[in-house]
N, C-alpha and C positions, 0 to 999 in steps of 0.2 A: 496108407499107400502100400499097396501089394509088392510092387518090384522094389529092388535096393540098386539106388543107382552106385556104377562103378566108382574107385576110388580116382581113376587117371583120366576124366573124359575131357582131357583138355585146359589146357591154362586158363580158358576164357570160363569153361563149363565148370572150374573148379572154385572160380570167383563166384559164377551165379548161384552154385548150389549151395550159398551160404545163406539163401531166401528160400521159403518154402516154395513160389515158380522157378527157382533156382534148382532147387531138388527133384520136382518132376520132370525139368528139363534134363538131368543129367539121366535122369532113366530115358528118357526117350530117345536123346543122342546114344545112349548106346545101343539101342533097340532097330534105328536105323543103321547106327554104322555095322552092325553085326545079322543085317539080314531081316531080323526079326520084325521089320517095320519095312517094306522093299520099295522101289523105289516108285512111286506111281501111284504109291496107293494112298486113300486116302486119310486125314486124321478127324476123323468124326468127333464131334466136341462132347457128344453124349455118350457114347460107347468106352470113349476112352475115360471119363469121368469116373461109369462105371468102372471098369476094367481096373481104375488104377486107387479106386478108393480117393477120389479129391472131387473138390467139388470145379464147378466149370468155369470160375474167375482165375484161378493161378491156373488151372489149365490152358485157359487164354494168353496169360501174358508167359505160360514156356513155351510154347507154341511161337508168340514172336520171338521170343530169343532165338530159338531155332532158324527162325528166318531170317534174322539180322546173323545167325553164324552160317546160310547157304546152304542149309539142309532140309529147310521146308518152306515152299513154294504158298505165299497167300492169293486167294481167291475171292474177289468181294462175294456175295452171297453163296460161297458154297464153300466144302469145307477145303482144309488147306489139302494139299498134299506131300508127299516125300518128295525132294528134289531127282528129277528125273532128267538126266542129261545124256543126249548122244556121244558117241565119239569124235564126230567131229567136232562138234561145242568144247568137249573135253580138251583136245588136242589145242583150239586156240587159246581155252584157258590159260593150258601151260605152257603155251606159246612166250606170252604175258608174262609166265608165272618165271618164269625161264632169267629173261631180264632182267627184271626184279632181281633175283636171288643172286645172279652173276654179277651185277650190279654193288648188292649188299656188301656180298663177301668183297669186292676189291676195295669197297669201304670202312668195312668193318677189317682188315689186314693193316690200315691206315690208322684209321681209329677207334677201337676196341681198347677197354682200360686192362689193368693186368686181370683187373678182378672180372670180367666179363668172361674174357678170355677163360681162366681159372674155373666159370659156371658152366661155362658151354661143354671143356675137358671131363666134366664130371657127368654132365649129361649125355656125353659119347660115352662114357664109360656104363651109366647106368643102361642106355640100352643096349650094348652089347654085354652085358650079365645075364637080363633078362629074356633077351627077344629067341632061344632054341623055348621056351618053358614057362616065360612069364607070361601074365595075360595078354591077350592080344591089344586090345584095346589101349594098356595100359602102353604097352611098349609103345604103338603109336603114338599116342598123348606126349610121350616123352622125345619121340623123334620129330615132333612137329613145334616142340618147345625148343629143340634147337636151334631150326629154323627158324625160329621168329626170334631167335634169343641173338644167332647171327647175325639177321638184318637190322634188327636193332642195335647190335652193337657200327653199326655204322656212323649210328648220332645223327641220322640224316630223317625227321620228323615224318616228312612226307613220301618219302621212301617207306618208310616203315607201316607208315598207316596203309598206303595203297598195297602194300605187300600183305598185311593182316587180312584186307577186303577180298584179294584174288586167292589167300590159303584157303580162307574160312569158305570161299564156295565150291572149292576143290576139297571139302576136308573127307568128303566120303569117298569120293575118287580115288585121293591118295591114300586113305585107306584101304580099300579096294586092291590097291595096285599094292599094299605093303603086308597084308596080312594072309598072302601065300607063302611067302618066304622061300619061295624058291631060291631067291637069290640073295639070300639072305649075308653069305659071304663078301659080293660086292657090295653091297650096300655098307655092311661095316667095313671093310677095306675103305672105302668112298669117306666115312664120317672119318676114319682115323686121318684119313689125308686132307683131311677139311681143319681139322684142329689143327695137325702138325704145319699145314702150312698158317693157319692165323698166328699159331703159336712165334712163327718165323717170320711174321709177315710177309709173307711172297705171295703178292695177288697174282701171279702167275699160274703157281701151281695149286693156288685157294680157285681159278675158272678151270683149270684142269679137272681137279677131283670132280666140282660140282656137275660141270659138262657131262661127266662119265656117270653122275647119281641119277642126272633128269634124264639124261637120254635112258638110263635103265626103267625109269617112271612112264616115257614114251612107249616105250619096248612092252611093259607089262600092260599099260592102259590098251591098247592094240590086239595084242593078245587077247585080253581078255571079254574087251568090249565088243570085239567084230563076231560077226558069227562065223563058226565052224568052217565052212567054205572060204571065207572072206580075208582070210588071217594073213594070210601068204600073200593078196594082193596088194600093191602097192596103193598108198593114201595119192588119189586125183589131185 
């Protein structure tokens, strides 16, 4: 296999590349989230075969991973593609996505163990070490493990699964929307006020912080997804 997949492509991509479709999968996640794969285009089963040095069976089954993570779109007779989503698609996502996580957090402020709490503390911390200088990718991976590490601490099952299903098809998006880092500031302002209030339990100020993270995720996905002209207009 020619590429080396990253070491951070995700909690779920970090379980599958412990199988060899697990490994080609983790190169190709990161080849989408980073551009190198865009979005629309297509995943030739032959080319990529070539391309990556494997043969066309585990290429197959990383290819579903992918689509079971919301990154690549299957096609019966033709080949997959990269997930291609508008903005407005986008925006109801995290409409949804929104809930959820408002949700979690007043749940997980209730019931989070010490030691959750204690993983989550460590995982704000790890991405604000990293994220002026670390890899991009990686910092991601570790911001979206908080987030699921949150909702899960809620203890609330089905919560937590419907929350995994609405990230993992948002996961290039909010990629997308976190790997300018323009605003790099609030967003760790945003995580520090996320722990501190779990830490306190005050779901109050755990929808506060969060409110001010996604609407910043609102703000970038807008930004970035509308065209040039379009950015200023208000969403119909």
């Amino acid at each position: 296999m020619t590429g080396r997949a990253g070491r951070g492509d995700s909690s779920r991509g970090r379980e599958t590349a412990t199988t060899y479709p697990g490994t080609i999968a983790a190169q190709l996640r990161r080849e989408i989230l980073t551009g190198v794969l865009p979005p629309g285009s297509p995943i030739k089963e032959r080319d990529h075969a070539e391309r990556l040095g494997v043969s066309r069976t585990p290429l197959r089954e990383a290819v579903r991973m992918l689509a079971k993570e919301g990154l690549v779109t299957l096609r019966p007779l033709r080949s997959p593609t990269v997930i291609d989503m508008t903005l407005d698609e986008a925006l109801d996502e995290v409409a949804v996505l929104r809930q959820l996580e408002l949700f979690g957090g007043e749940l997980a402020c209730r019931n989070a163990t010490p030691e959750e709490i204690v993983a989550i503390r460590r995982l704000c911390e790890t991405i604000e070490a990293d994220h002026a200088s670390g890899d991009k990718v990686e910092v991601f991976d570790a911001d979206m493990q908080m987030h699921r590490a949150i909702v899960a601490a809620s203890h609330n099952p089905a919560l937590t699964r419907t929350h995994g299903e609405y990230l993992s098809r948002l996961w290039r998006i909010r990629f997308l929307s976190a790997r300018e880092r323009t605003d790099a500031m609030r967003v760790l302002a945003d995580h520090r006020g996320i722990v501190r209030a779990l830490e306190s339990r005050d779901a109050a100020a755990m929808r506060r912080h969060m409110e001010s993270h996604l609407d910043g995720l609102v703000r970038n996905l807008t930004r970035q997804m509308s065209p040039a002209e379009e950015t200023d207009q208000p969403r119909g």
